[in-house]
C-alpha positions as a Markdown table, in Angstrom:
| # | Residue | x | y | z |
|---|---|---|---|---|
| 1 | Unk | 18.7 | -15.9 | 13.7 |
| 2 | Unk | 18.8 | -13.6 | 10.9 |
| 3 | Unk | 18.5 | -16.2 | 8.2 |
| 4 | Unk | 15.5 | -17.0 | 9.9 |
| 5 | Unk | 14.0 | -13.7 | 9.3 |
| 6 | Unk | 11.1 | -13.4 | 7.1 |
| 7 | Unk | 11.9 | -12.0 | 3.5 |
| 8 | Unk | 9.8 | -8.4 | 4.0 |
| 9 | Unk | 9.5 | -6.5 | 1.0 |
| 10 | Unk | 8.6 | -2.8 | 0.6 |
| 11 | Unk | 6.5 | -1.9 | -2.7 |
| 12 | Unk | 7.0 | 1.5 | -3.4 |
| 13 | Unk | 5.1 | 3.0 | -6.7 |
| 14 | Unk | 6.8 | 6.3 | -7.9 |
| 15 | Unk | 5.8 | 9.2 | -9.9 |
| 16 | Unk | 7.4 | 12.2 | -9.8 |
| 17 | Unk | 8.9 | 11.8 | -6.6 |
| 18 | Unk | 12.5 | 12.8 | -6.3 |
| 19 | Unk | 12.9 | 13.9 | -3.3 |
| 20 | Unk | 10.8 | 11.8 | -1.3 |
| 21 | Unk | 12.4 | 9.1 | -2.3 |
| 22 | Unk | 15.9 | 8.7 | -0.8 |
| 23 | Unk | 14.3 | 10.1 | 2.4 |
| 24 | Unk | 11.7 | 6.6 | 2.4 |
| 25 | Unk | 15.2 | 4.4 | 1.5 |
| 26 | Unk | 16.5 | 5.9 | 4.6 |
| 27 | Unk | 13.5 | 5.6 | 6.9 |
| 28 | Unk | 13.1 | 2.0 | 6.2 |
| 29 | Unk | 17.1 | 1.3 | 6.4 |
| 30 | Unk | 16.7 | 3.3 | 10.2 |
| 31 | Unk | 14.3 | 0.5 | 11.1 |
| 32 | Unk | 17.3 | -2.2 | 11.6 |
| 33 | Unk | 14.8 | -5.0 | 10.2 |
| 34 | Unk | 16.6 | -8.1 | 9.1 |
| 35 | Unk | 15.8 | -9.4 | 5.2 |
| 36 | Unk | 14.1 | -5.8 | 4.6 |
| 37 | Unk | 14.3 | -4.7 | 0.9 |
| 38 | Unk | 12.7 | -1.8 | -1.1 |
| 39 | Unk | 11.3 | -2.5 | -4.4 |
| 40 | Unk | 10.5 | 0.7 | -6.2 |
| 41 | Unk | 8.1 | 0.5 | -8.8 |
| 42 | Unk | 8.6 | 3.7 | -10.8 |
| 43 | Unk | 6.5 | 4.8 | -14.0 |
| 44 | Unk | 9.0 | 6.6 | -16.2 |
| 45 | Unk | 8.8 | 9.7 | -14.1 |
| 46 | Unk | 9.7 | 12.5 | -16.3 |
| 47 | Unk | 11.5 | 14.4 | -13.0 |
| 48 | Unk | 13.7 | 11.6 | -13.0 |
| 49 | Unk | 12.9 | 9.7 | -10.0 |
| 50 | Unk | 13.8 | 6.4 | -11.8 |
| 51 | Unk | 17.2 | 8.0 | -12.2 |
| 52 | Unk | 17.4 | 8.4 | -8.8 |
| 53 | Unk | 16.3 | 5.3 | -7.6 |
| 54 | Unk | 18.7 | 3.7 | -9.6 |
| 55 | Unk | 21.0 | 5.2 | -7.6 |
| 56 | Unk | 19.9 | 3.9 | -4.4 |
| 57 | Unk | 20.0 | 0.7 | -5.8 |
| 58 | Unk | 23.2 | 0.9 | -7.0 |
| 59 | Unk | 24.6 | 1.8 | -3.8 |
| 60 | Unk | 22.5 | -1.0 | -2.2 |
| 61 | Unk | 22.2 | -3.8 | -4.0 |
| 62 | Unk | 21.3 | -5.9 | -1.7 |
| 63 | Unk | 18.4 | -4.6 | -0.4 |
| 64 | Unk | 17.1 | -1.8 | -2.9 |
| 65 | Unk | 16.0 | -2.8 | -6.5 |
| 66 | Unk | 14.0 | -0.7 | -8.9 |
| 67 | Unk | 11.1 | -2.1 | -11.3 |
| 68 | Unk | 10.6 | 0.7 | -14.5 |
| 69 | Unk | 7.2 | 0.4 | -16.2 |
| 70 | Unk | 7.1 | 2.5 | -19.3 |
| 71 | Unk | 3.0 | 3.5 | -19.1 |
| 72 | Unk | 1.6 | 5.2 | -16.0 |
| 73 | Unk | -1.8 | 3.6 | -15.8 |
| 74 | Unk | -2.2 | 3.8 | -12.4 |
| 75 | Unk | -1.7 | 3.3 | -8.5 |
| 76 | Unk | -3.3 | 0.0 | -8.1 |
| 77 | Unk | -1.2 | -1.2 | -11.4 |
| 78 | Unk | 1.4 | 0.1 | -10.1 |
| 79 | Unk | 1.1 | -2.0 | -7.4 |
| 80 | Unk | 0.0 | -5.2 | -8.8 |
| 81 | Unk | 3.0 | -5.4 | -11.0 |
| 82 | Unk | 5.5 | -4.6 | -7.5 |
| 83 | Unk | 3.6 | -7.0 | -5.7 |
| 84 | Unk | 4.0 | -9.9 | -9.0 |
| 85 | Unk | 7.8 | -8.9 | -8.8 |
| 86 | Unk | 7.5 | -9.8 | -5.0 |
| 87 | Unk | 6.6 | -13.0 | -5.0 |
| 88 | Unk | 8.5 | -13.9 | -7.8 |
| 89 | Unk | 11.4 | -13.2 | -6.0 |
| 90 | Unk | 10.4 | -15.0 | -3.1 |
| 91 | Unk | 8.8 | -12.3 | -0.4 |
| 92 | Unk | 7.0 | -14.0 | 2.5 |
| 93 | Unk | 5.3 | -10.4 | 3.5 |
| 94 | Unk | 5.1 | -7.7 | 0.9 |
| 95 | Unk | 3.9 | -4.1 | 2.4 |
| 96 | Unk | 2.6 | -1.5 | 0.2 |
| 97 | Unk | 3.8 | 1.7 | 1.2 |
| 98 | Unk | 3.1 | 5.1 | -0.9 |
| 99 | Unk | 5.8 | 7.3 | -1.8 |
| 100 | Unk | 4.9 | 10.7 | -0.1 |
| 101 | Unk | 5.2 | 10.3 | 3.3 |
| 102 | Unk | 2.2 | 9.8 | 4.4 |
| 103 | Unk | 2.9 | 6.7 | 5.9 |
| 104 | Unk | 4.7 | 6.1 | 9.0 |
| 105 | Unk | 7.9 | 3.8 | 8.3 |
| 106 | Unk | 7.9 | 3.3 | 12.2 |
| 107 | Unk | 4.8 | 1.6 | 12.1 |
| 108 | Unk | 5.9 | -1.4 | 9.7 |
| 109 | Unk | 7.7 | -3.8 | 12.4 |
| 110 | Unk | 4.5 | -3.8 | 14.5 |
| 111 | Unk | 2.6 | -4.7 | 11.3 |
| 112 | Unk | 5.1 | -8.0 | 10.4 |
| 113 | Unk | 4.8 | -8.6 | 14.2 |
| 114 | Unk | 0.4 | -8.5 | 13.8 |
| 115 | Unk | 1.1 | -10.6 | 10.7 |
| 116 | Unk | 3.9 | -13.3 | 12.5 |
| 117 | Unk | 2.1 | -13.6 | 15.2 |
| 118 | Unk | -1.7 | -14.5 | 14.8 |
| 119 | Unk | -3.8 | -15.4 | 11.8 |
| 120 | Unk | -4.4 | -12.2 | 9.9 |
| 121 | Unk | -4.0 | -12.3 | 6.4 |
| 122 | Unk | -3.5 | -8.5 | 5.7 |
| 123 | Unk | -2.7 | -5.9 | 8.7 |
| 124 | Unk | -4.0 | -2.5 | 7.3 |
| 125 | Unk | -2.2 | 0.9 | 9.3 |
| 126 | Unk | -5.5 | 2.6 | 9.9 |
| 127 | Unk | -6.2 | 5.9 | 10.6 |
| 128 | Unk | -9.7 | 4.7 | 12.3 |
| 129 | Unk | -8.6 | 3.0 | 15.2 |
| 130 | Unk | -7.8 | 3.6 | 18.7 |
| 131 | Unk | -4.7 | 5.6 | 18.6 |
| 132 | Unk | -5.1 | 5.9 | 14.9 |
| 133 | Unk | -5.1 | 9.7 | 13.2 |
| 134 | Unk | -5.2 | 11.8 | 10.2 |
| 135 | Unk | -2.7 | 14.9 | 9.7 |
| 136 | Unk | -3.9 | 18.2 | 11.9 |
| 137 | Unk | -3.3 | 20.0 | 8.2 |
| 138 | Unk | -6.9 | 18.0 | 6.4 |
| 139 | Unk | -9.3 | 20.7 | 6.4 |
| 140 | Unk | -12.4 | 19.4 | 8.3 |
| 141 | Unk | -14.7 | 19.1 | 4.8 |
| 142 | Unk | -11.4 | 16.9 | 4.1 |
| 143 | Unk | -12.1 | 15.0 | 7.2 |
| 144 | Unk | -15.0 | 14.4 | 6.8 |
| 145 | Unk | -15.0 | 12.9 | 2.7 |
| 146 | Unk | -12.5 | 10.4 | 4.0 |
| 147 | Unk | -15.2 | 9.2 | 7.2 |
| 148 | Unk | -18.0 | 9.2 | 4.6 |
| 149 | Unk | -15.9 | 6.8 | 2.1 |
| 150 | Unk | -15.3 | 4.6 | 4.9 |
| 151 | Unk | -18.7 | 4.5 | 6.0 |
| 152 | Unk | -19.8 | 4.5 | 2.4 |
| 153 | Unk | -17.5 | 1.6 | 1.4 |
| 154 | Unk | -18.6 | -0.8 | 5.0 |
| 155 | Unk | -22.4 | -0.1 | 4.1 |
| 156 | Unk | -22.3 | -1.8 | 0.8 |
| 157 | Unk | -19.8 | -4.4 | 1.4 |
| 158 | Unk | -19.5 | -5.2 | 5.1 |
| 159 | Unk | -16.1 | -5.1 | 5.0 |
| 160 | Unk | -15.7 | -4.9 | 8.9 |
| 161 | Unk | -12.5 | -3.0 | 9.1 |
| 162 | Unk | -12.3 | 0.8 | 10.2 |
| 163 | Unk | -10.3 | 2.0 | 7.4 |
| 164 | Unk | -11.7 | 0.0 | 4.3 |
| 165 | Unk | -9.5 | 2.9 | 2.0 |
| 166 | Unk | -6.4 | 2.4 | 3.7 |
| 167 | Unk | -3.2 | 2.1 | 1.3 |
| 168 | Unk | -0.5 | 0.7 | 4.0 |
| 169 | Unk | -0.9 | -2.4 | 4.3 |
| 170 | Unk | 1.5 | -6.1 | 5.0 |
| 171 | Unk | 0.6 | -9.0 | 3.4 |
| 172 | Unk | 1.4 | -12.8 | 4.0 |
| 173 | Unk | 3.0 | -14.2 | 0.2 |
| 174 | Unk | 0.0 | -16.7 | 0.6 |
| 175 | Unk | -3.0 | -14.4 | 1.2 |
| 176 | Unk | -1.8 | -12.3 | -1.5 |
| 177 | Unk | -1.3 | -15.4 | -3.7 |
| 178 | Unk | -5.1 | -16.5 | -2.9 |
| 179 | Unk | -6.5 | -13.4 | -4.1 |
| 180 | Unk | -4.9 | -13.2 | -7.1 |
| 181 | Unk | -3.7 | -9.7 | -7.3 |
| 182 | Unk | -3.1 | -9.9 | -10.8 |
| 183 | Unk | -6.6 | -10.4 | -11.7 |
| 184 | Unk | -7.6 | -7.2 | -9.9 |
| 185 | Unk | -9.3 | -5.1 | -12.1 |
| 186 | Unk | -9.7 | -1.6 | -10.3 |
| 187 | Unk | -7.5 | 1.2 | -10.0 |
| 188 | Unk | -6.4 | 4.1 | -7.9 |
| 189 | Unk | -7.6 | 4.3 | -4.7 |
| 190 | Unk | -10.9 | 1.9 | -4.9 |
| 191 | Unk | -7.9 | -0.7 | -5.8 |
| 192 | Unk | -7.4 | -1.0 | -2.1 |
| 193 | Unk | -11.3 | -1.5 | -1.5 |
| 194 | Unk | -11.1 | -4.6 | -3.8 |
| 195 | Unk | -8.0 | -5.9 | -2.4 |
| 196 | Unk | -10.0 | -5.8 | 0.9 |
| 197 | Unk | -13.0 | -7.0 | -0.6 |
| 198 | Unk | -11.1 | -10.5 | -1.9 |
| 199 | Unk | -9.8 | -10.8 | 1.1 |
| 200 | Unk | -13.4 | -10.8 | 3.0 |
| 201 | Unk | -14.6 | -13.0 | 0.5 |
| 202 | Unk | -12.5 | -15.6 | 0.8 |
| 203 | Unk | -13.1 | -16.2 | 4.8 |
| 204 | Unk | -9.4 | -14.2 | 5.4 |
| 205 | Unk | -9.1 | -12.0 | 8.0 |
| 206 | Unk | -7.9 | -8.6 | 8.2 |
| 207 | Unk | -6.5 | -6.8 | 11.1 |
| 208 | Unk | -5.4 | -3.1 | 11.8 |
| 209 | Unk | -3.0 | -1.2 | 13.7 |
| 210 | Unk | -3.0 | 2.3 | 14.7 |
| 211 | Unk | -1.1 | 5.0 | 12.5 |
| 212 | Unk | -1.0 | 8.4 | 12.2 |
| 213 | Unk | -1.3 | 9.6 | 8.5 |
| 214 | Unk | 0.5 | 12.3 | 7.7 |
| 215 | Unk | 0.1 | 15.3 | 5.4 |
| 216 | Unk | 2.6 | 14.6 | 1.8 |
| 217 | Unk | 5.5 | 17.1 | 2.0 |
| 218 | Unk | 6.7 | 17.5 | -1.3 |
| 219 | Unk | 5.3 | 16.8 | -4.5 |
| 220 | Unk | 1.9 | 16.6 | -5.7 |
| 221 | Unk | -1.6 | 14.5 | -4.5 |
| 222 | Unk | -2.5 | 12.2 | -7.5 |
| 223 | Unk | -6.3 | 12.5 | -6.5 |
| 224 | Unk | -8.4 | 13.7 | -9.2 |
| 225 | Unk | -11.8 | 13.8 | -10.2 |
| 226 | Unk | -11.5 | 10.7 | -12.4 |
| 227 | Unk | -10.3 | 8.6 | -9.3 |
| 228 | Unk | -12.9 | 10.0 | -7.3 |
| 229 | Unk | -15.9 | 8.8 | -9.7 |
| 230 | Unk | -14.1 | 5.4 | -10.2 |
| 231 | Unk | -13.6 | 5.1 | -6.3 |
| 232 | Unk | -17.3 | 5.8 | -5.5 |
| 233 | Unk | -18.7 | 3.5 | -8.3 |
| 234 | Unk | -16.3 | 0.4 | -7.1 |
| 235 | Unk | -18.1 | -1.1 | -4.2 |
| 236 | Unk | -21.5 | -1.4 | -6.4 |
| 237 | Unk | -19.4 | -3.2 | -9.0 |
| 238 | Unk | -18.1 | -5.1 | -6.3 |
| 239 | Unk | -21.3 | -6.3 | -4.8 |
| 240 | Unk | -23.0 | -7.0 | -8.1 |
| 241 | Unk | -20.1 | -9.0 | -9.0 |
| 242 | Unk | -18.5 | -7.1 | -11.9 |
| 243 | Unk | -15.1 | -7.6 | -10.6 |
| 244 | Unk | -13.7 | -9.2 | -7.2 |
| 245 | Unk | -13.9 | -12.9 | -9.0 |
């Protein structure tokens, strides 16, 4: 029965994220999922999380590896090149999963179940629907940016999901192969909206399941003003068909 299990493989991009890190390993080890691995994708973290993820590979080999990048150029590269590793090494789902927290581990056997059982391409954790929520900490003016980039985001694209800027997300190996992740052109957080975007444009289907996102705990956001700006001006590139080939 085991050997039947799909090959489910957690991306994980790292930067400056120590102590966060061990405590993810050991969320998703609690989880008891068959042919579960980690692969953390860490870019040369000067607080020596890649020293520490090392580690955790070292001690499980089986199931943790660690991918080094030498630039840091980004969330959504980060990404890209985890996911490449991925299906090179033969993933049938690959879930992105940030490093701070924020994202329930609990969650992830309900998403391979969404993704096993029906026709989804992509399950996204969303914050947006039923029994879905964001961390009591956001200030309201928080709150309310994140509702607007959602709304913002549908309006121009007609993406049809509740949480278009959702980063926790399980992919089938073919979906992500018939959107060509490598090809992606964005970055940061409007990386995820073109992800989505692909998807919607090839007929693909994207479901959601509740989560509730939580607050990071240690460390610091990676938000700046530069992501903002490049996340607001994505979905017009989008739709005039600057990127998302």
């Amino acid at each position: 029965m085991l050997d039947a299990a799909p090959k489910v493989v957690v991306v994980v991009p790292t930067y400056n994220e120590r102590e966060n890190l061990p405590v993810i390993v050991g969320l998703l080890a609690d989880l008891g999922m068959p042919n579960l691995h980690v692969l953390v994708v860490d870019d040369n973290s000067p607080d020596g999380t890649g020293e520490v993820a090392d580690k955790l590979a070292a001690d499980s080999p089986e199931t943790v590896g660690v991918l080094h990048r030498t630039d840091k150029d980004g969330l959504g590269r980060a990404y890209i090149a985890g996911m490449t590793r991925a299906l090179a090494e033969g993933a049938d789902i690959v879930v992105q999963m940030d490093a701070d927290l924020s994202h329930p581990a609990s969650v992830i056997p309900t998403m391979v179940e969404t993704l096993l059982g029906g026709d989804a391409a992509v399950v996204l954790g969303s914050r947006y629907v039923p029994g879905g929520s964001t961390a009591e900490e956001w200030p309201w003016h928080r709150k309310a940016l994140s509702a607007w980039a959602n709304f913002y985001v549908n309006t121009i694209l007609r993406l049809q999901v509740k949480d278009a800027t959702a980063g926790f997300k399980a992919w089938k190996a073919e979906a992500l192969r018939a959107i060509d992740p490598e090809s992606v052109h964005s970055n940061g957080y409007s990386f995820q909206v073109e992800m989505n975007h692909r998807v919607v444009r090839r007929g693909l289907r994207i479901a959601e399941v509740p989560i509730r996102f939580e607050e990071r705990v240690k460390g610091a956001s990676k938000m700046s003003f530069g992501v903002q700006v490049e996340s607001a001006l994505a979905p017009w590139k989008l739709l005039l068909g600057k990127s998302g080939r």
